[in-house]
N, C-alpha and C positions, 0 to 999 in steps of 0.2 A: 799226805797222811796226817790225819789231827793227830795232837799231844795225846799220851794216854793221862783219863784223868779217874781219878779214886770216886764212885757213887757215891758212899757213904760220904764223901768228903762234902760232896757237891748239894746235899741232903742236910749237911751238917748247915751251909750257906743259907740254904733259903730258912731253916728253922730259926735264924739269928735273924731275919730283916724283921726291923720294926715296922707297925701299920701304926695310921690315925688310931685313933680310941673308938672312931664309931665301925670299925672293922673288926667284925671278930672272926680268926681265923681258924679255924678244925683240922686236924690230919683222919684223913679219911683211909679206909681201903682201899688201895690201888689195883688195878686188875691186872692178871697175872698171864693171861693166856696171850697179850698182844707182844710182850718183848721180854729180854729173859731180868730186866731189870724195871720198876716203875715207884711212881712217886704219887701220890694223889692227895690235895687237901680242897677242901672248900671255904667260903667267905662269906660273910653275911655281913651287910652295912644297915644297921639299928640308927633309930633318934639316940640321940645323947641324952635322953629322957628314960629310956629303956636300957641304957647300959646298965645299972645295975640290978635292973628288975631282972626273975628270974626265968619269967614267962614274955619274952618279949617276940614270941612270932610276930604276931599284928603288928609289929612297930618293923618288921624289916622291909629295906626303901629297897633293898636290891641282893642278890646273890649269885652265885661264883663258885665254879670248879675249875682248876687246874692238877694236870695228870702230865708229869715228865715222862717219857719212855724212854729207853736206851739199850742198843741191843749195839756192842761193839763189832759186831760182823756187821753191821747195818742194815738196811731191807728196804725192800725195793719198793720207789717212790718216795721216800722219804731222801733220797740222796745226801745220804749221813748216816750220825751214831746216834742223834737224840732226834725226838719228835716233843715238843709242844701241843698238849690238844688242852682246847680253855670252852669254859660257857659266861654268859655272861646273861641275867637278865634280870631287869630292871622296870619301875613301874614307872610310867608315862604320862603327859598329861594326854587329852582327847586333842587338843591341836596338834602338838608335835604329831601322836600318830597320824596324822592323817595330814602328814609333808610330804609330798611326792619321792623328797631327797633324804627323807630319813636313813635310809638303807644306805645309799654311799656315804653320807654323814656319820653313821655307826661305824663302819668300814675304813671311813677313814682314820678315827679314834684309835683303833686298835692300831696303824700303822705310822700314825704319830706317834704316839705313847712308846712303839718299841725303837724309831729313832733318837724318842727323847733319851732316851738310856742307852743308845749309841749302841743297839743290836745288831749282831751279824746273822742275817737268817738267809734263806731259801725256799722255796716250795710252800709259798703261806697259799692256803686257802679256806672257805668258808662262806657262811650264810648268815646276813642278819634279816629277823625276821620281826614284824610289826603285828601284834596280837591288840584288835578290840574287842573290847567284852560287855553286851550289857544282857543284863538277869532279867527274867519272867517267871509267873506266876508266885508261887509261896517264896521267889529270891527278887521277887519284886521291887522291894526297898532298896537293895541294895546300890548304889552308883552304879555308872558305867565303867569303863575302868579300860589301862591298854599299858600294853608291856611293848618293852623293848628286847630284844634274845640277840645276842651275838654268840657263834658259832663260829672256834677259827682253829688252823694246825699251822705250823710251820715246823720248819728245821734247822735249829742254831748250828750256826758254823764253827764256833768254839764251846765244849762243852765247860772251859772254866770259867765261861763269862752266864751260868744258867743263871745268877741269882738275878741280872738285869735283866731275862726275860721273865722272871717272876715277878719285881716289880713292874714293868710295862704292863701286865695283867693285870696287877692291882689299881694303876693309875687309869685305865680303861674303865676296870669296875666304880670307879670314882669319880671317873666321866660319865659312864652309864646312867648312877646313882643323882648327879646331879650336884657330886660337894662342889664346893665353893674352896677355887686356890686357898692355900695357907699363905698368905702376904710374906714377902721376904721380912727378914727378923722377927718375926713372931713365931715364938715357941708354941708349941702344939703338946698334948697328952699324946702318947704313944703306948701300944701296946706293942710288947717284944717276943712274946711267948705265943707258941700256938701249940693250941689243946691236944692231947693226944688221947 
């Protein structure tokens, strides 16, 4: 039997984890009809160029939803009290799309990222998916262009450990996006607060 642990406690966790600077993090609506508890925020990684500009769509390299769920009666398939469901996607160059190995590559990132933070999970599954795009006619000018989409659930095994599956998400999105490690000893700008 898991530990009983307080939502709001655990809600309280992830609003406190600080991001790099070029992550800006949003609390979103959470949907209500999938479990009797949920969580939902999204993530956008901007140039550090556009950080403080106010209009900086065109400047984001990548974006992200994650949605905690938790229904403590549990529910079937999930075998547990929380569910993890995440998005992830990200713009690409025209080579990497077009690696054969991109998709286990994707896949595997998500499943690093949540040993790196030493996660207990079960039940992961998902889909990454490889998008090329090139325009005709009056969208002529535009590049070609190709995204990356990861698509994944799982089921943390200890609900007091949820904040390191919200960072594992984030360092995913960071892999996705394409940052660059922060070098051990170097300080980094951090954002700590996420919008509500």
């Amino acid at each position: 039997m898991a530990p009983h642990v307080n939502f709001d406690e655990i809600v309280a966790q992830i609003r406190a984890i600080s991001t790099r600077a070029q992550i800006i993090i949003e609390e979103v609506p959470a949907p209500q009809k999938l479990a009797p508890f949920a969580f939902a925020m999204t993530a956008d990684v901007t140039t550090i160029a556009a950080i403080d500009n106010e209009d900086c769509d065109d400047d984001d390299i990548a974006t992200a939803r994650f949605v905690l769920l938790h229904d403590p009666a549990g529910q079937e398939g999930w075998l547990g009290d929380f569910r993890c469901v995440t998005f992830v996607r990200a713009s690409i160059d025209q080579e990497m799309a077009s690696d054969p190995v991109l998709a286990s590559v994707g896949w595997s990132w998500l499943l690093d990222a949540l040993a790196a933070q030493d996660c207990s999970y079960s039940q992961p599954s998902g889909t990454v998916t490889r998008v090329a795009s090139s325009s005709f006619g009056s969208l002529d000018e535009r590049a070609d262009s190709a995204e990356l989409e990861v698509r994944a659930s799982w089921t943390p095994r200890d609900g007091r450990e949820i904040a390191a599956h919200v960072r594992a998400w984030l360092a995913l999105l960071e892999q996705c996006a394409g940052l660059e490690p922060v070098p051990e000893g170097v300080a980094e700008l951090h954002r700590n607060q996420i919008s509500r």
